[in-house]
N, C-alpha and C positions, 0 to 999 in steps of 0.2 A: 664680355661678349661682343662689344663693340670694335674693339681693338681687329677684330678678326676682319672688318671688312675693309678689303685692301683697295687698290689704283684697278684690281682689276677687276675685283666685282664691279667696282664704279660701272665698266665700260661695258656692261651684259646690258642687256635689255630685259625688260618686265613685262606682262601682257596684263592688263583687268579687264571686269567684263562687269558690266552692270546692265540688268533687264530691257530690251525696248523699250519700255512702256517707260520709263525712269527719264527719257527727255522731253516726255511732254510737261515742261516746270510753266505752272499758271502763274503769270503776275499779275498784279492787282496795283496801280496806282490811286491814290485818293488823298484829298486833300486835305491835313491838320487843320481843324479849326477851332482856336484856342476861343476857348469861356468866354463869353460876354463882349467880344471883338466881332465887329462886324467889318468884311475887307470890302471897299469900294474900290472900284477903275482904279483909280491912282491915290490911294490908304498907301500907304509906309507898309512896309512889312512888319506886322505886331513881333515878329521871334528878332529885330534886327535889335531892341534894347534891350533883349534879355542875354542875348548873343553878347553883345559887348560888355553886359556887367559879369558876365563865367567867364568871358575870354582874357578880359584885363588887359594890361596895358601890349601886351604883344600882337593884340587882334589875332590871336589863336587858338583854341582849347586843346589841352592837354588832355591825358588820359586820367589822371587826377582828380581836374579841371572838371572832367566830362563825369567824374564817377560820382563828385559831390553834388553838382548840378541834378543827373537822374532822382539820387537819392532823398533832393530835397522837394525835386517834383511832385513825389508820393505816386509814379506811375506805376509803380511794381506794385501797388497796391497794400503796400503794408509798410512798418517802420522799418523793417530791413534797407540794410545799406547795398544798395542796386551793385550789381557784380561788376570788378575791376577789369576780369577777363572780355567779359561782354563788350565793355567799356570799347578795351584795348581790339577787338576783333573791328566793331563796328566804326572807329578809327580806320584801321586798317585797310577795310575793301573800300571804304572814299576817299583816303588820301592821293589824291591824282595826282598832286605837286608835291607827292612826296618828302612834304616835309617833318612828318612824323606826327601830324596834330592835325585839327580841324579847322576848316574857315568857313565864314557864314555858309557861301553855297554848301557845302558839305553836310555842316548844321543843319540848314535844312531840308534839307535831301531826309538826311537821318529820321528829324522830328515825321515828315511824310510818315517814310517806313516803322517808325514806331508806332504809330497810329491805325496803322493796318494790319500791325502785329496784336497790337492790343487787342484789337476787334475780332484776330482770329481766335484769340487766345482765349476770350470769354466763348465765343462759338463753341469752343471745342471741350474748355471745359464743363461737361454736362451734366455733372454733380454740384457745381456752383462753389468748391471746395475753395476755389482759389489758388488750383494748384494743380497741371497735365499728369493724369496718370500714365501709364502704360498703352492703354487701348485707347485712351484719347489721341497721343500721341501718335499712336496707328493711323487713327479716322482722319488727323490733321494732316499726315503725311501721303496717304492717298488722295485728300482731294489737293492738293498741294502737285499732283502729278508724277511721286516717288511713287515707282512701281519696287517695292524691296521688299525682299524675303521676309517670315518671321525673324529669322538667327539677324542678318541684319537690321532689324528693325529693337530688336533685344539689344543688340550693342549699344546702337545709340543711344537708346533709354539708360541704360546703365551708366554711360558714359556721361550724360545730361541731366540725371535724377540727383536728387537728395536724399535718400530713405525712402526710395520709392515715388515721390514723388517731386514732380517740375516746376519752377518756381518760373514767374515771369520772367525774368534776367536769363535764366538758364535757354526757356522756349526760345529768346532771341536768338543767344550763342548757336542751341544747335539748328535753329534753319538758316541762321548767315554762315555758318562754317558749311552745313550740308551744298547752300548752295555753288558758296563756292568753289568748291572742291567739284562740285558738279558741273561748274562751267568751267575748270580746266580739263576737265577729262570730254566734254562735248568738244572742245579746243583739237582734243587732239582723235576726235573719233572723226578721219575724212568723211569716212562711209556709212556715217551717222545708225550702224547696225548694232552698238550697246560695245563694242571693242578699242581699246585704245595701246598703243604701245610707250612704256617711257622711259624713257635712261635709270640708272638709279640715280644719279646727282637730280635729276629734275623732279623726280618723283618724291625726292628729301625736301624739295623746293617749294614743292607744292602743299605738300604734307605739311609740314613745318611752321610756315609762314604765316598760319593761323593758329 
């Protein structure tokens, strides 16, 4: 079925549409503060020696790197091995320098955003299961500022679940891939009214890339 799309569909254009209400995205910075460290005026940064013993000699982390590291954290809250995808997404939207991996500032940048993921994620789960249902996932993604349909709201759960339910690693994947797929299509909405128009090669690009 692929083979069918030629040089010239490339060149059509595609229109989507996603709700008004869907750009008001709330963020939340806040700061990691790891156990039993207290950070004074000029304290070392406590993540800069844990940073260099994941990173190893190339002063980088890997996707690997970064998957054994989460995993040994015990942040996902169980003995599960923390997801490779997550891993490789959260990689992804910080590699500024593009070099395929992570370096301290990235690192922690990252550890921030896990920390406020964490905190949404116990919020939301309100069965205490350890694990986003369906309708939580809902509750997360409205105050979260996604104004989305049931049907899409159904996708993504499907697409992010395990048997029904969301495991920490996955919650990450889909609000870092939601968002940024949400900040290309704000990209490209001039007239900020929910419309955006994209190539097909760009829209593969976009798609894709996560």
């Amino acid at each position: 079925m692929f083979s069918s799309l030629t040089n010239k569909v490339q060149q059509h254009t595609y229109s989507y549409r996603i709700p008004r209400g869907s750009m008001n995205i709330k963020v939340v910075i806040i700061l990691l503060v790891l156990p039993s460290i207290c950070l004074g005026q000029n304290a070392p940064d406590p993540l800069y020696g844990y940073f260099a013993e994941v990173a190893g000699q190339d002063g980088q982390i890997s996707v690997n790197e970064l998957q054994r590291a989460l995993t040994a954290s015990g942040i996902i809250g169980s003995y599960r091995v923390f997801s490779r995808a997550t891993c490789a997404i959260l990689i992804s939207v910080l590699d500024r320098d593009y070099s395929g991996k992570m370096g301290l500032n990235e690192f922690q940048e990252m550890w921030t955003a896990l920390n406020q993921w964490k905190e949404s994620f116990a919020r939301f789960d309100s069965d205490r299961s350890g694990e986003i249902e369906a309708h939580e996932l809902q509750s997360a993604l409205s105050a979260f500022g996604y104004d989305l349909s049931p049907q899409a709201q159904g996708v993504i759960f499907k697409r992010f679940s395990e048997d029904g339910n969301m495991p920490f690693d996955d919650y990450v994947f889909c609000l870092v891939k939601l968002r940024a797929i949400t900040d290309h299509f704000r990209r490209r909405d001039a007239s900020q009214n929910g419309y955006a128009t994209f190539k097909y090669d760009d829209f593969i690009q976009v798609t894709m890339i996560y």
